[in-house]
PyMOL Python script that loads the backbone (N, CA, C, O; Angstrom):
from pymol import cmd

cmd.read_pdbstr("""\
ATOM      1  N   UNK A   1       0.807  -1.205   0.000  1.00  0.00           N
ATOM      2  CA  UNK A   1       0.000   0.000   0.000  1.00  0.00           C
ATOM      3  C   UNK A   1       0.845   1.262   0.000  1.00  0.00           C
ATOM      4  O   UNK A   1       0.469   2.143  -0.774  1.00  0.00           O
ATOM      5  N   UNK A   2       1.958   1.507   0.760  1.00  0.00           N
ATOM      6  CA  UNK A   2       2.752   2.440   0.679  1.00  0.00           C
ATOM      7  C   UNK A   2       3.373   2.748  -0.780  1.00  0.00           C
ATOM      8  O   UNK A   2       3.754   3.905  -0.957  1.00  0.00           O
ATOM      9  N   UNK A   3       3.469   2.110  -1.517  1.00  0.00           N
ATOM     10  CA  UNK A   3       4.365   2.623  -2.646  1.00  0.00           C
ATOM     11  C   UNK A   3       3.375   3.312  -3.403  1.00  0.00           C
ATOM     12  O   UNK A   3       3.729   4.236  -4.135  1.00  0.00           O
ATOM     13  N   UNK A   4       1.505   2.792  -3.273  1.00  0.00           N
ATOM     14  CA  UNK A   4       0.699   3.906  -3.954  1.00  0.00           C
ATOM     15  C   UNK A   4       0.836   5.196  -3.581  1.00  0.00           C
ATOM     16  O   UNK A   4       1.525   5.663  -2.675  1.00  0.00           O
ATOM     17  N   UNK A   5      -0.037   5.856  -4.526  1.00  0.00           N
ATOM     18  CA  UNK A   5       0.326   7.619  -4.450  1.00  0.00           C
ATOM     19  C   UNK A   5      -0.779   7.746  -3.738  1.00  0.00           C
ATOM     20  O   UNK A   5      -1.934   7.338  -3.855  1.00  0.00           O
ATOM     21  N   UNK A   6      -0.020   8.588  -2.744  1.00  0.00           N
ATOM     22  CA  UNK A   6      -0.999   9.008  -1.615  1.00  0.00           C
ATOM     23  C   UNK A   6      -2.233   9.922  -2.104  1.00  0.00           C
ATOM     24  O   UNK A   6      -3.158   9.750  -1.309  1.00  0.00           O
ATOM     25  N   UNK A   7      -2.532  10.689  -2.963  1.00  0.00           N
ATOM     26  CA  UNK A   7      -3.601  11.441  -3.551  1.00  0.00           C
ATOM     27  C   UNK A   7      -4.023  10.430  -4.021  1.00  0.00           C
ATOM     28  O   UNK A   7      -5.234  10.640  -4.087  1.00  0.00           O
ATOM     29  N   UNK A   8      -3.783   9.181  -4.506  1.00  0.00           N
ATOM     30  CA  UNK A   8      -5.083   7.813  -5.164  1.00  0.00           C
ATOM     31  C   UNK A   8      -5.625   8.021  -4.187  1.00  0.00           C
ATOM     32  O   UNK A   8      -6.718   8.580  -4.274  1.00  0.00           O
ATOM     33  N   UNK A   9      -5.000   7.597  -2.595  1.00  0.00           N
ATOM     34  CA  UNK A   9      -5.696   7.537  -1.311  1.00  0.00           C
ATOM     35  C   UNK A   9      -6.877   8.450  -1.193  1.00  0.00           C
ATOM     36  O   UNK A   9      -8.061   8.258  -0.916  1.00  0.00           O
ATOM     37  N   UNK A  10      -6.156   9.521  -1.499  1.00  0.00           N
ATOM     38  CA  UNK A  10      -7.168  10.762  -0.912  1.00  0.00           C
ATOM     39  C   UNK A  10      -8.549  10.696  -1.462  1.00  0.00           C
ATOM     40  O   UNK A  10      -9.588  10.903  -0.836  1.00  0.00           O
ATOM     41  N   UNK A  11      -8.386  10.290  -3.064  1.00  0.00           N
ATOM     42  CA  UNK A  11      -9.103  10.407  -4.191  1.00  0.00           C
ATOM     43  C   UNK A  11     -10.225   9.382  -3.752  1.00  0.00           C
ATOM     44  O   UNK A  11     -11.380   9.807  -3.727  1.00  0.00           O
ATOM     45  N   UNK A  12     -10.017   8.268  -3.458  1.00  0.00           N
ATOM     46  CA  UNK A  12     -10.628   6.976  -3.011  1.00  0.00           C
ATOM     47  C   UNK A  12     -11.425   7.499  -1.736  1.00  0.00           C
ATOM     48  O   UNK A  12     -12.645   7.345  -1.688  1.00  0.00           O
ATOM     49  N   UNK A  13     -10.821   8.034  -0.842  1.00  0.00           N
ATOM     50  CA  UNK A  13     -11.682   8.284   0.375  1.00  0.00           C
ATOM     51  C   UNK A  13     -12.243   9.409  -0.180  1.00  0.00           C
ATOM     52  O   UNK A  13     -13.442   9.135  -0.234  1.00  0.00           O
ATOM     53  N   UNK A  14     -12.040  10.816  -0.746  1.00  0.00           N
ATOM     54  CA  UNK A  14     -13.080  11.715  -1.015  1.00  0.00           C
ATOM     55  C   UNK A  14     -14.422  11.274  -1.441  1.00  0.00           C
ATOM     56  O   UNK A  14     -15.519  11.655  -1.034  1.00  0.00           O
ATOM     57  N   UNK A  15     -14.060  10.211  -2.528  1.00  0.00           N
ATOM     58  CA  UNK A  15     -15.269   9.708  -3.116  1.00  0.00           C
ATOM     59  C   UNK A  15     -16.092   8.542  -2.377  1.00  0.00           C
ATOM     60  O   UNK A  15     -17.055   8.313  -3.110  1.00  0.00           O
ATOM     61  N   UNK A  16     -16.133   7.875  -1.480  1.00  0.00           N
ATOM     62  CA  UNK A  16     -16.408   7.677  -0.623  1.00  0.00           C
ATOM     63  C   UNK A  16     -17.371   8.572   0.765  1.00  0.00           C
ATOM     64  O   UNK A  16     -18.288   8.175   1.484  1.00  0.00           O
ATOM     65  N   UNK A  17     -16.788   9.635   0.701  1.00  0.00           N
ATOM     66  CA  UNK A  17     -17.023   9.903   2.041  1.00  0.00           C
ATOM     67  C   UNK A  17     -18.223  11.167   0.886  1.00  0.00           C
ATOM     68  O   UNK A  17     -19.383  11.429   1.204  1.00  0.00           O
ATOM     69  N   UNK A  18     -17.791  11.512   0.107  1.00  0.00           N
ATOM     70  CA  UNK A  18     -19.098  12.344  -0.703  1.00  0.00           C
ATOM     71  C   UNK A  18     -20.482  11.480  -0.732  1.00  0.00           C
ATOM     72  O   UNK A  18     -21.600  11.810  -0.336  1.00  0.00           O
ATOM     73  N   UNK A  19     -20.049  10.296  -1.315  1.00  0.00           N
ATOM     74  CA  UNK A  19     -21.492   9.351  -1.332  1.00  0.00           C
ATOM     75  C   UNK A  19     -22.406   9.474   0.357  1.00  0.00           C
ATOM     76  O   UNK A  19     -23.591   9.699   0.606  1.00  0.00           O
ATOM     77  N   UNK A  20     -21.219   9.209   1.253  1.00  0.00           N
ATOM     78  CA  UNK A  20     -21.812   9.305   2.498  1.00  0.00           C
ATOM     79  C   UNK A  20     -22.120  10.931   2.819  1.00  0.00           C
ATOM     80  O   UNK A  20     -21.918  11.371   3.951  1.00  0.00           O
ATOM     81  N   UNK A  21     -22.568  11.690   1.858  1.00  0.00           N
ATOM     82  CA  UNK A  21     -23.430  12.711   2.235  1.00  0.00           C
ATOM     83  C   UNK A  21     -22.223  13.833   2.831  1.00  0.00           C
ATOM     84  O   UNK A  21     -22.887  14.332   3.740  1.00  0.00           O
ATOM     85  N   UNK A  22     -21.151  14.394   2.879  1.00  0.00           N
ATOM     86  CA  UNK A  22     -19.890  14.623   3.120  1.00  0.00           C
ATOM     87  C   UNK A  22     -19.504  15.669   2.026  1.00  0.00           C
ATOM     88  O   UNK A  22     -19.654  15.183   0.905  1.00  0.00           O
ATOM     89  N   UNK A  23     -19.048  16.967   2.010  1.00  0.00           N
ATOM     90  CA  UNK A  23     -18.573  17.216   1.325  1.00  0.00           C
ATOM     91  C   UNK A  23     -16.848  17.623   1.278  1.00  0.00           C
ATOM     92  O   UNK A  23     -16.351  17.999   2.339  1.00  0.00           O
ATOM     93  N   UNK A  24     -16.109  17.552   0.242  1.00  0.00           N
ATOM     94  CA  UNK A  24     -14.764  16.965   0.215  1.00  0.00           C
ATOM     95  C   UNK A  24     -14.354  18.167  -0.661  1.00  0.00           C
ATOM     96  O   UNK A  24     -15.043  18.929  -1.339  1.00  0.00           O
ATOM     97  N   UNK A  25     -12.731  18.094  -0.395  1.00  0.00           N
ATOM     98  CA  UNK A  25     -11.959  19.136  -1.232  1.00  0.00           C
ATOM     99  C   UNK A  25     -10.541  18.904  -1.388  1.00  0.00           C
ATOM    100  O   UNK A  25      -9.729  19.358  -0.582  1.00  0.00           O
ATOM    101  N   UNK A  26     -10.192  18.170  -2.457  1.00  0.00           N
ATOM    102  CA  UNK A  26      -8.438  17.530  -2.301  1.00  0.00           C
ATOM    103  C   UNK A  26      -7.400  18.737  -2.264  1.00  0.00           C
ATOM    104  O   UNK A  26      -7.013  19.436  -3.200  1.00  0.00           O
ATOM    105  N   UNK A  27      -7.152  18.771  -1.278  1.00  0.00           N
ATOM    106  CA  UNK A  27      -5.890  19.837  -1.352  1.00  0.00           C
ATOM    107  C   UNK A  27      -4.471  19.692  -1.679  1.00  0.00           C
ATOM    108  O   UNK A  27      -3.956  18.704  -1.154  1.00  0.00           O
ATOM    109  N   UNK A  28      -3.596  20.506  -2.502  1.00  0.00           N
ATOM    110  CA  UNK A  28      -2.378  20.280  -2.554  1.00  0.00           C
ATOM    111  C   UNK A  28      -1.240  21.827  -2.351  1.00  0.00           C
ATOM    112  O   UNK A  28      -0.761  22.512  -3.255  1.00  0.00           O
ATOM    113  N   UNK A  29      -1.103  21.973  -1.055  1.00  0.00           N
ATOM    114  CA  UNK A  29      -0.708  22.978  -0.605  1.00  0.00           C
ATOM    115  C   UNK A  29       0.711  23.274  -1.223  1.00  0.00           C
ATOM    116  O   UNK A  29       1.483  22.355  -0.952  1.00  0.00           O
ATOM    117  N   UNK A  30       1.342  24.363  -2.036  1.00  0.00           N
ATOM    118  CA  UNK A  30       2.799  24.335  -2.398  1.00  0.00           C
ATOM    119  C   UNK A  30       3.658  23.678  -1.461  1.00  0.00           C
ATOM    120  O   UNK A  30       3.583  23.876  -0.248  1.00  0.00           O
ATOM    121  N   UNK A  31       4.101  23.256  -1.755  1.00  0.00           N
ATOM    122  CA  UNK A  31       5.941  22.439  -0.795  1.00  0.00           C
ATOM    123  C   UNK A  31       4.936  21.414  -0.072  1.00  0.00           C
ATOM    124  O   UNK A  31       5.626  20.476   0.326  1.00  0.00           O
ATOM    125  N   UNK A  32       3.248  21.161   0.341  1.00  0.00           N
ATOM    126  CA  UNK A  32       3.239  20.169   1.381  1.00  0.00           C
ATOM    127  C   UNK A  32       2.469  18.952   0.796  1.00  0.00           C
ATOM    128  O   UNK A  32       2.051  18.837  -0.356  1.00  0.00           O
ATOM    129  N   UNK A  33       2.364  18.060   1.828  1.00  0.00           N
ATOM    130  CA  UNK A  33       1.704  17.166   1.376  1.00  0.00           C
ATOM    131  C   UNK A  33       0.118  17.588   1.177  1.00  0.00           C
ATOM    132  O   UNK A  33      -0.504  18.558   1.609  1.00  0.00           O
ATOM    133  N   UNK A  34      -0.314  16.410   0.301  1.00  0.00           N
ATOM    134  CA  UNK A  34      -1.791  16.472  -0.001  1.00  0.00           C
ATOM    135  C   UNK A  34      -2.666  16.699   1.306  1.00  0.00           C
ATOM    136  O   UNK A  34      -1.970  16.927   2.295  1.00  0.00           O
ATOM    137  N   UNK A  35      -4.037  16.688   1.534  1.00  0.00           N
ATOM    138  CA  UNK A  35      -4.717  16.741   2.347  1.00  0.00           C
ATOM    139  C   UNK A  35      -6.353  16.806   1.799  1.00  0.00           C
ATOM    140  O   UNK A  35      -6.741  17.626   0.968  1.00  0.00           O
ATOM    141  N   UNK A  36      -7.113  15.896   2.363  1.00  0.00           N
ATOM    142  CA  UNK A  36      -8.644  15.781   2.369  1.00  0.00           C
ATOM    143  C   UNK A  36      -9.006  17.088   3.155  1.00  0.00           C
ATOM    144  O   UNK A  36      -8.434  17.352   4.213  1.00  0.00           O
ATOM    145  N   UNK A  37      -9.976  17.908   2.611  1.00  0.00           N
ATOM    146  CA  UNK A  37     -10.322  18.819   3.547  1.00  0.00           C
ATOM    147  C   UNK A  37     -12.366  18.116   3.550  1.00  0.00           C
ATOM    148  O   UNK A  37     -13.056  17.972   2.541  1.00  0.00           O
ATOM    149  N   UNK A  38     -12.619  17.949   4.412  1.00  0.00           N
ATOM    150  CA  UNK A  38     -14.122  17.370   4.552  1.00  0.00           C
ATOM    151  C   UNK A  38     -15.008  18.209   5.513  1.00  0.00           C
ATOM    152  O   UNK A  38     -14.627  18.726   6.563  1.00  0.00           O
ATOM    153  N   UNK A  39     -16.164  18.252   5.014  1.00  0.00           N
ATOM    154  CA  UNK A  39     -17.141  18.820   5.959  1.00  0.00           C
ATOM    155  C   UNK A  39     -18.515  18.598   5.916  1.00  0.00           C
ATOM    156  O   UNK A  39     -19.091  18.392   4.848  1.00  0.00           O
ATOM    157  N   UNK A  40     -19.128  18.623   7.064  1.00  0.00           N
ATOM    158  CA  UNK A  40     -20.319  18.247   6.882  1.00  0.00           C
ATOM    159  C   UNK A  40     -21.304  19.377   6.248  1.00  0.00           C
ATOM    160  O   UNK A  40     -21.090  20.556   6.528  1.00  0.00           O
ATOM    161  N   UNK A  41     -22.497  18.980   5.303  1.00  0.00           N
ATOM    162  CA  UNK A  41     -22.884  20.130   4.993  1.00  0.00           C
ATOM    163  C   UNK A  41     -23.976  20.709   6.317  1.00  0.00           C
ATOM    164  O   UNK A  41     -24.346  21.842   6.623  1.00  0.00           O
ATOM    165  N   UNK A  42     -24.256  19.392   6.878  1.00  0.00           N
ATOM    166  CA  UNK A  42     -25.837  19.928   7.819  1.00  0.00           C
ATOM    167  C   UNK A  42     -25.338  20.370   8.985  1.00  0.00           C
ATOM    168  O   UNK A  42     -26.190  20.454   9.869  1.00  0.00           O
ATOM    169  N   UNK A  43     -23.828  20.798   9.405  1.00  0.00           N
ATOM    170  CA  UNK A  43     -23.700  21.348  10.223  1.00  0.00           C
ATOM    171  C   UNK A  43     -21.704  22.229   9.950  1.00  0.00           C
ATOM    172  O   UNK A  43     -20.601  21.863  10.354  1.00  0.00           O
ATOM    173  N   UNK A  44     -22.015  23.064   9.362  1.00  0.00           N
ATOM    174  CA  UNK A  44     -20.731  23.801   8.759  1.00  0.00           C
ATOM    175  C   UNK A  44     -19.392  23.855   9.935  1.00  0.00           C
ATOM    176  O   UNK A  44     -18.270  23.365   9.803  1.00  0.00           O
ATOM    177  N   UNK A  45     -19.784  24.393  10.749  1.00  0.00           N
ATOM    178  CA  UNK A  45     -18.460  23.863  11.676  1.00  0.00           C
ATOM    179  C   UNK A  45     -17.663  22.913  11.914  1.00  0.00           C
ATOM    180  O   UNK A  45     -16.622  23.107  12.540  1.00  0.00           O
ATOM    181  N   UNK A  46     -18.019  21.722  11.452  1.00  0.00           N
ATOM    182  CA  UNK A  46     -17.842  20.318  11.604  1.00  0.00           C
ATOM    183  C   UNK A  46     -16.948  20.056  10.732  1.00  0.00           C
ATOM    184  O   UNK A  46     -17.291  19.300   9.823  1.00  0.00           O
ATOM    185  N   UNK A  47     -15.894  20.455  10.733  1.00  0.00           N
ATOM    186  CA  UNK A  47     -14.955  20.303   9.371  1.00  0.00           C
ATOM    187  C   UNK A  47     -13.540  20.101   9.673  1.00  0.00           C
ATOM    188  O   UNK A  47     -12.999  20.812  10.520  1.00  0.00           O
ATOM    189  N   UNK A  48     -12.836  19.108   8.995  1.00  0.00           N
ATOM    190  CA  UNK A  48     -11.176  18.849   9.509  1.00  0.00           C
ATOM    191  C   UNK A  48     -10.675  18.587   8.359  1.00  0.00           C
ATOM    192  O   UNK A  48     -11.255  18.530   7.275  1.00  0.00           O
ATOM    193  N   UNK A  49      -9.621  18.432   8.598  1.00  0.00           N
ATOM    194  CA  UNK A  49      -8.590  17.715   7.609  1.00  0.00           C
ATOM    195  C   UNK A  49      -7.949  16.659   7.378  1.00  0.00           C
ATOM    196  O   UNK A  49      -7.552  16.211   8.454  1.00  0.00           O
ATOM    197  N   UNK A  50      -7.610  15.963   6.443  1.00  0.00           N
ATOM    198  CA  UNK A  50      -6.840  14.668   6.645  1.00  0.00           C
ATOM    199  C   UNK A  50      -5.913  14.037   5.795  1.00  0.00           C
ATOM    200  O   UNK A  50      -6.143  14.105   4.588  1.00  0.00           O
ATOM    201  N   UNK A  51      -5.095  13.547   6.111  1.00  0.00           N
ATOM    202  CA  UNK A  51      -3.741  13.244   5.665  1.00  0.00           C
ATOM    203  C   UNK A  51      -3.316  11.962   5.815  1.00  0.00           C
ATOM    204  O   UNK A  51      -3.598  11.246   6.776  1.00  0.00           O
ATOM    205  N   UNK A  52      -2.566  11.622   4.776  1.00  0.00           N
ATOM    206  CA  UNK A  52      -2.020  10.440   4.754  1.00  0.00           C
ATOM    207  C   UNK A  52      -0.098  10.273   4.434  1.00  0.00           C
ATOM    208  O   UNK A  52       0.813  10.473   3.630  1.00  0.00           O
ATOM    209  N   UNK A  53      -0.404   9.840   5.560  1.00  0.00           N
ATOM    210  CA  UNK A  53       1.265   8.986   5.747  1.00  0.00           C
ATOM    211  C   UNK A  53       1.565   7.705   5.771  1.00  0.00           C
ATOM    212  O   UNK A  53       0.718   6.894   6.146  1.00  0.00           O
ATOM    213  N   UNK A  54       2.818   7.311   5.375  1.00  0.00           N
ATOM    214  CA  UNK A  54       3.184   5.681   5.797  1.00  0.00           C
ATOM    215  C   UNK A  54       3.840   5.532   6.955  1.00  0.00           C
ATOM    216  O   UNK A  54       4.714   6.231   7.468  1.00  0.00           O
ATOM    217  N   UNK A  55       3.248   4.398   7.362  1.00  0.00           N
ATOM    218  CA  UNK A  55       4.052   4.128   8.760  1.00  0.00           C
ATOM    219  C   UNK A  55       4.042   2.228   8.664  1.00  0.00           C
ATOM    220  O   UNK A  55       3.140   1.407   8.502  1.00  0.00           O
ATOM    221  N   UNK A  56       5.553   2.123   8.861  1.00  0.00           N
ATOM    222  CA  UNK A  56       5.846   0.900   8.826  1.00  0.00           C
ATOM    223  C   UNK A  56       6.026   0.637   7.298  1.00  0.00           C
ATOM    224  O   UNK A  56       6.960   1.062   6.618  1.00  0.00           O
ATOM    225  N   UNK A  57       4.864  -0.218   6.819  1.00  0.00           N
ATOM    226  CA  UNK A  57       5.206  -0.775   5.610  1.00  0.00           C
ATOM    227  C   UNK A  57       3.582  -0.603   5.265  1.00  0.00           C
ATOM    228  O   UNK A  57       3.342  -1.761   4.922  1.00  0.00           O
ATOM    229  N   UNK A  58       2.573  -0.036   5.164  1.00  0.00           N
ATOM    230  CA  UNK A  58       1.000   0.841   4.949  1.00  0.00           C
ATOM    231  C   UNK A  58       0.938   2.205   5.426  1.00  0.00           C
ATOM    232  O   UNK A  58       1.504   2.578   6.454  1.00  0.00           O
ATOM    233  N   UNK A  59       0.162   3.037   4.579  1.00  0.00           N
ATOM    234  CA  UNK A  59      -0.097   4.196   4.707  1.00  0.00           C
ATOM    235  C   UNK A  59      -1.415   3.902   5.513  1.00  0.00           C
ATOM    236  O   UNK A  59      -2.247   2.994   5.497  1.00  0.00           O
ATOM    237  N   UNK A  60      -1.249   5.022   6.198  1.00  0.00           N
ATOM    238  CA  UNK A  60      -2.640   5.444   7.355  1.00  0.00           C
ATOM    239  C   UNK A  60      -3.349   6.746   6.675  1.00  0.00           C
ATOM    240  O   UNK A  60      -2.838   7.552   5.897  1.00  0.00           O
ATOM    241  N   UNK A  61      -4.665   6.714   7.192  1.00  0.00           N
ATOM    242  CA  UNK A  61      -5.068   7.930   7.450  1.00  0.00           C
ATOM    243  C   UNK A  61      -4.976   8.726   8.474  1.00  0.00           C
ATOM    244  O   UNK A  61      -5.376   8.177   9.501  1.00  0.00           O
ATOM    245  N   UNK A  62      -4.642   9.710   8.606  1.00  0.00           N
ATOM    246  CA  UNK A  62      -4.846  10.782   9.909  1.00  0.00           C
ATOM    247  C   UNK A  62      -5.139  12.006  10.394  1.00  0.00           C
ATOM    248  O   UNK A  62      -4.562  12.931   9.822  1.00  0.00           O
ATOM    249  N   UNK A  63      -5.936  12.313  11.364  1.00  0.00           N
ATOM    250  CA  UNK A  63      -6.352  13.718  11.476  1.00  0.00           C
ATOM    251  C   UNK A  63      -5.372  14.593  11.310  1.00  0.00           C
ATOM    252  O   UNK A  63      -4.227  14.148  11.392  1.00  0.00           O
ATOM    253  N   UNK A  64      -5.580  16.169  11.014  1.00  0.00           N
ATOM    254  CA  UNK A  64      -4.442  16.804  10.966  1.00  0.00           C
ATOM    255  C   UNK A  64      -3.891  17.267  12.371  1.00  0.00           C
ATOM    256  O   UNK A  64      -2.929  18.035  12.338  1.00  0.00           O
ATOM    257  N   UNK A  65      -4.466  16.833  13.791  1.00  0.00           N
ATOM    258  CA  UNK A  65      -4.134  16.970  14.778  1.00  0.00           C
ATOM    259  C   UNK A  65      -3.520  15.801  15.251  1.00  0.00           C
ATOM    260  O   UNK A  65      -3.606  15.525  16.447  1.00  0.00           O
ATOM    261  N   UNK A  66      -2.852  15.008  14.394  1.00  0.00           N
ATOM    262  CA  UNK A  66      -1.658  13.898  14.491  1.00  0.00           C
ATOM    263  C   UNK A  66      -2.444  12.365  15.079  1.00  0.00           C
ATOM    264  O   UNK A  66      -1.802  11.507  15.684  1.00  0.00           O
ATOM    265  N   UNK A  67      -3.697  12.262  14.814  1.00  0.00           N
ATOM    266  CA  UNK A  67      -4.474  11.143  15.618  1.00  0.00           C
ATOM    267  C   UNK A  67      -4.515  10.127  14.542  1.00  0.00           C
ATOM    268  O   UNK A  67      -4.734  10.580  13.419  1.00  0.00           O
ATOM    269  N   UNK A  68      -4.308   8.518  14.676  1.00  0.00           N
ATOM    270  CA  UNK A  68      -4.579   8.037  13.423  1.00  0.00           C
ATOM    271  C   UNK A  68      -6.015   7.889  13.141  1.00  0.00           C
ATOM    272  O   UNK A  68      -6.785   8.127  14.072  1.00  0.00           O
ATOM    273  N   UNK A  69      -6.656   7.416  11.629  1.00  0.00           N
ATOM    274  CA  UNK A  69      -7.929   7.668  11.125  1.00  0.00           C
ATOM    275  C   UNK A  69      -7.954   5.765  11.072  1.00  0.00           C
ATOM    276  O   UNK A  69      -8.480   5.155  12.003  1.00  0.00           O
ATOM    277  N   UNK A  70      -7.476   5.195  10.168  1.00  0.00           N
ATOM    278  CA  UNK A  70      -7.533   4.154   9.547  1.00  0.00           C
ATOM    279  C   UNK A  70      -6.651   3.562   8.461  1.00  0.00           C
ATOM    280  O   UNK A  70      -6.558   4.252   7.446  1.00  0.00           O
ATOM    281  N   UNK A  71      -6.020   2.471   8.483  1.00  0.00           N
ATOM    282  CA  UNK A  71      -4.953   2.252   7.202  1.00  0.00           C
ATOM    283  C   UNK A  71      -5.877   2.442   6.190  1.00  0.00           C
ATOM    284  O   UNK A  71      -7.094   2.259   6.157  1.00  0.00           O
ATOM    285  N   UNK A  72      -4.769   2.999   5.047  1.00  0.00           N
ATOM    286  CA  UNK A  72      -5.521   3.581   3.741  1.00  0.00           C
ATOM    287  C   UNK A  72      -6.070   2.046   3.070  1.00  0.00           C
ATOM    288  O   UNK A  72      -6.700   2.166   2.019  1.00  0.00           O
ATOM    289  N   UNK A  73      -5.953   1.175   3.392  1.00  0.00           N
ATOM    290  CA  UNK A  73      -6.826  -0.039   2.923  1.00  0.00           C
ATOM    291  C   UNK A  73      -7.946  -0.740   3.455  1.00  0.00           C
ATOM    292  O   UNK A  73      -8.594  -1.753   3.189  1.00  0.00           O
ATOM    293  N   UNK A  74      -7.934   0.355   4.478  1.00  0.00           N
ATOM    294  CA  UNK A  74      -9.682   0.423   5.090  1.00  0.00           C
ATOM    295  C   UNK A  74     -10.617   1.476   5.067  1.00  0.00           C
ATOM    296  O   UNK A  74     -11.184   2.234   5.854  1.00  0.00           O
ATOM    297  N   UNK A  75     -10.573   1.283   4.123  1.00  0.00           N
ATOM    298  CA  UNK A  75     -11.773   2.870   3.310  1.00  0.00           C
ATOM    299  C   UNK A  75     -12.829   2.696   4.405  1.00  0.00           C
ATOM    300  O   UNK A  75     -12.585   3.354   5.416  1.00  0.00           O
ATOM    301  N   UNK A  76     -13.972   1.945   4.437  1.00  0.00           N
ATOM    302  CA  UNK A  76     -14.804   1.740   5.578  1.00  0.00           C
ATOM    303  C   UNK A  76     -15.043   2.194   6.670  1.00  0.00           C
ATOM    304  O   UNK A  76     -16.072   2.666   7.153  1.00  0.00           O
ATOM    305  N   UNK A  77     -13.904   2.016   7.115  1.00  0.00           N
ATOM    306  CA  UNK A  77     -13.291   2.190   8.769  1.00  0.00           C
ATOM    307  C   UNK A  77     -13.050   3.854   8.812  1.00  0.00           C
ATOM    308  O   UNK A  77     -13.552   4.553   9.693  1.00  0.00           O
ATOM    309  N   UNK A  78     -12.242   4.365   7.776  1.00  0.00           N
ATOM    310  CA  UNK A  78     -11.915   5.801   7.428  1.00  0.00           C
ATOM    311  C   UNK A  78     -13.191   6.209   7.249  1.00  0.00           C
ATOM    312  O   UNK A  78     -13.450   7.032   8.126  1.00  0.00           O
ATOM    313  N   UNK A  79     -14.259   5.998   6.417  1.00  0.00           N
ATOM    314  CA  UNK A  79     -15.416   6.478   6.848  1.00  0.00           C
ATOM    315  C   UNK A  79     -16.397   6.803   7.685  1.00  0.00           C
ATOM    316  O   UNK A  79     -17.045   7.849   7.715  1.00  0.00           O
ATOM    317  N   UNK A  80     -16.477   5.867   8.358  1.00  0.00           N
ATOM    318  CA  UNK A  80     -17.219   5.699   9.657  1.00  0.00           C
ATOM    319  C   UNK A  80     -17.103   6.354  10.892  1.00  0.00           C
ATOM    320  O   UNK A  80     -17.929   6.691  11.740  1.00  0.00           O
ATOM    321  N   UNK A  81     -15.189   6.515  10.743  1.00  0.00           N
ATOM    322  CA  UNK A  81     -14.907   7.192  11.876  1.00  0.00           C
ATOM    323  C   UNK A  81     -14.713   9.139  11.286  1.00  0.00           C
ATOM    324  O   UNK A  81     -14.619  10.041  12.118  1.00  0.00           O
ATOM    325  N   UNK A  82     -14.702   9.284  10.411  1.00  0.00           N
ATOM    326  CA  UNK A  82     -14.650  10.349  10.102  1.00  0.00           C
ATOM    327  C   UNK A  82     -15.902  11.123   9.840  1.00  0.00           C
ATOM    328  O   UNK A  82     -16.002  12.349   9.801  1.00  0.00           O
ATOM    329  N   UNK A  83     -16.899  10.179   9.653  1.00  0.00           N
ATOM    330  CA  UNK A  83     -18.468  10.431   9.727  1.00  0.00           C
ATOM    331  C   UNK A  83     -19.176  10.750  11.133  1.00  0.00           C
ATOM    332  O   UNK A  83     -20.113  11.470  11.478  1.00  0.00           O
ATOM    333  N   UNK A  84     -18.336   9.922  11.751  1.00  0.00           N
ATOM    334  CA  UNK A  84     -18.913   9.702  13.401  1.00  0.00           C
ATOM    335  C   UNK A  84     -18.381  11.376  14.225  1.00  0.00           C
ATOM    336  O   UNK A  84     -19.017  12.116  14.976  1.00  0.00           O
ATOM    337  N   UNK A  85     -17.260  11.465  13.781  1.00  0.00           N
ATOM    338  CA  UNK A  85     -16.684  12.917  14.423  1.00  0.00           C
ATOM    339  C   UNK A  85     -17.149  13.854  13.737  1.00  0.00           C
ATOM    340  O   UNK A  85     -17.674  14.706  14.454  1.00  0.00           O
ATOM    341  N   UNK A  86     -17.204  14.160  12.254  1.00  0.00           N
ATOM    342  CA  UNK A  86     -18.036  15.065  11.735  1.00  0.00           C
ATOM    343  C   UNK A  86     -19.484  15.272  12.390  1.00  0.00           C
ATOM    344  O   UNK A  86     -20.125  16.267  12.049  1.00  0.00           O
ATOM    345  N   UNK A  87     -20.041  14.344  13.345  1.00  0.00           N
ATOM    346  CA  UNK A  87     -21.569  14.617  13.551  1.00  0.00           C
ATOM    347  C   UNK A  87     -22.496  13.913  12.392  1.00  0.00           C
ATOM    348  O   UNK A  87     -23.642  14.361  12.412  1.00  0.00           O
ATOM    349  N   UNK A  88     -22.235  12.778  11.251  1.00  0.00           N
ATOM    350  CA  UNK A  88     -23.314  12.376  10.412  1.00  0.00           C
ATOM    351  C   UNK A  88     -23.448  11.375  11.261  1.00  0.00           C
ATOM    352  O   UNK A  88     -22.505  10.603  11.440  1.00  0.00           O
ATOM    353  N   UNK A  89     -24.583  11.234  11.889  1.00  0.00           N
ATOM    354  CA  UNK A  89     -25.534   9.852  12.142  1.00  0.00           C
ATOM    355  C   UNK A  89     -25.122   8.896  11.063  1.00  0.00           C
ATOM    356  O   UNK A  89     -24.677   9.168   9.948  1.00  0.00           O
ATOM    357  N   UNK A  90     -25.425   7.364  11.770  1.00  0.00           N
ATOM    358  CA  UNK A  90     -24.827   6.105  11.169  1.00  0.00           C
ATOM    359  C   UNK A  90     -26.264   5.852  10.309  1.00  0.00           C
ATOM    360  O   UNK A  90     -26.376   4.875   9.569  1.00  0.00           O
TER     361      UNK A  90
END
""", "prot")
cmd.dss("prot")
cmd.show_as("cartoon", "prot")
cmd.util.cbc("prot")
cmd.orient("prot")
């Protein structure tokens, strides 16, 4: 999983987490890494960021406040929990 390009990642979970009612924005900041910017629409405050790094030998997802999300080969899991903190009901 690590040798994929981390924006596939991003790309894969944006689209994902849009279906789940979510709205998404792939960022690519000069000099930094990529970043998911997500938010809920039914409640606008509710909004973070997220990033992906490798650790070990798989890339993770993770908040931009350094917490992990889910290995990037658990789209699911990255959803759910990023749905659950945004405030979307299951």
């Amino acid at each position: 999983m690590a040798t994929e390009s981390p924006y596939r990642h991003l790309e894969e979970l944006a689209a994902r987490l849009s279906r789940a009612g979510l709205c998404t924005r792939l960022e690519e900041p000069l000099g930094r890494a990529p970043r998911l910017h997500v938010l809920n629409p039914d409640l606008p405050v509710a909004e973070e960021h997220v990033i992906i790094e490798a650790c070990s030998d798989e890339a993770w997802f993770w908040w931009a406040w350094a917490e992990r999300i889910a290995p990037a080969g658990e789209l699911d899991r990255a959803v759910d929990d990023i749905r659950r903190v945004l405030g979307v009901a299951a």
